[in-house]
C-alpha positions as CSV (number, residue, x, y, z in Angstrom):
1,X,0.0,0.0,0.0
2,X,1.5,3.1,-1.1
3,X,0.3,5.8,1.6
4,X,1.2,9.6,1.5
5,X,1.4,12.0,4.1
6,X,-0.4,14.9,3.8
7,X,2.4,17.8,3.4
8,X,1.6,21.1,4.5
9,X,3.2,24.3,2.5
10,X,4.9,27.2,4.2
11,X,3.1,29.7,4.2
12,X,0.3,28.7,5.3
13,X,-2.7,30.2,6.7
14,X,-4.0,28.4,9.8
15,X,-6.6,29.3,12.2
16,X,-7.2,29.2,16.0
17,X,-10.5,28.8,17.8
18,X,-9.5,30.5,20.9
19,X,-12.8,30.4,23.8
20,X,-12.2,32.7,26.9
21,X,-14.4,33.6,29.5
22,X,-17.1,36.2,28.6
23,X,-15.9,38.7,30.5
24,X,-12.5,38.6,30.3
25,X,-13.2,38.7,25.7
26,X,-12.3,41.6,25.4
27,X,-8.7,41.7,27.1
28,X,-8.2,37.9,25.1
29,X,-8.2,39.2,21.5
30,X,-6.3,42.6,22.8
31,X,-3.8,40.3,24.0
32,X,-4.3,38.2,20.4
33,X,-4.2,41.1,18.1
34,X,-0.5,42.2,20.4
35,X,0.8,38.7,19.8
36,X,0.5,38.5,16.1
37,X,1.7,41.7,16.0
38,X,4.7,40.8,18.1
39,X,5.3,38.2,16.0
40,X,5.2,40.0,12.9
41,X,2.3,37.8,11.5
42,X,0.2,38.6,8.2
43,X,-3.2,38.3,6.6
44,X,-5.0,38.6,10.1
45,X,-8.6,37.9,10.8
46,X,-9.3,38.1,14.0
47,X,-13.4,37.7,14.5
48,X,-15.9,37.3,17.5
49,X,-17.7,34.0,17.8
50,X,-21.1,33.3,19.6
51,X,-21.2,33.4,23.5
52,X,-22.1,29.7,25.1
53,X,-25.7,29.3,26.1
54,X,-24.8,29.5,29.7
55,X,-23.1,33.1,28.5
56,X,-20.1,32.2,30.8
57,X,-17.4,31.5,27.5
58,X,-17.2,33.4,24.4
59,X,-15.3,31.9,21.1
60,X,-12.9,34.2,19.3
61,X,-11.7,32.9,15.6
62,X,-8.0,34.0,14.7
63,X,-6.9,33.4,11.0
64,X,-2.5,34.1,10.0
65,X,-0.6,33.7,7.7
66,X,2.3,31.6,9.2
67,X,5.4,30.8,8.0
68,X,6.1,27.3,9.6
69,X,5.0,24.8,11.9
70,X,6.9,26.1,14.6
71,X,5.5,29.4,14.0
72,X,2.3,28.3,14.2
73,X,2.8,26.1,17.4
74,X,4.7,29.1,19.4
75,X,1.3,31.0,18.3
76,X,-0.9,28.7,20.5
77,X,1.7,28.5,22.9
78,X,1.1,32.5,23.4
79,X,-2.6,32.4,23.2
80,X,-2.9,30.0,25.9
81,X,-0.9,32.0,28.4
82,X,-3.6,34.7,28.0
83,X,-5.6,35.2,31.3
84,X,-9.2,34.4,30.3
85,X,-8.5,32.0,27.9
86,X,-10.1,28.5,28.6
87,X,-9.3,26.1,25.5
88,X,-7.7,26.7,22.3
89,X,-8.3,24.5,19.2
């Protein structure tokens, strides 16, 4: 069986599905939006998702432009040292 691995081509866009508590949002994608540009990221989208039906979490959707995998992992590495932020996927 000839099996291939899916290769991924740098760069890339890839996206985070950050959710953070409600009402720490809006310091989360402050915090996002310094990050990226820290890290001298492009082709940013940063949008707001919906709030949970308990309103206690709201998802945030970040979209970059990254220029390798270890980009992209040092990326979600940031995001999760965020105060407020719950899960990233």
């Amino acid at each position: 069986m000839d099996e291939k691995k899916a290769e991924i081509v740098f760069p890339s866009p890839w996206e985070y599905r950050v959710f953070s508590v409600t009402a720490q949002a809006d310091d989360v994608e402050k915090g996002m939006r310094g990050i990226v540009e820290a890290m001298k990221l492009s082709d940013v989208q940063l949008e707001r998702g919906p709030v949970s039906g308990s309103g206690s979490y709201r998802a945030l959707r970040l979209t970059v432009t990254v220029g390798s995998k270890d980009e992209a992992n040092a990326l979600g590495e940031e995001i999760k040292k965020l105060e407020g932020v719950r899960f990233i996927l």
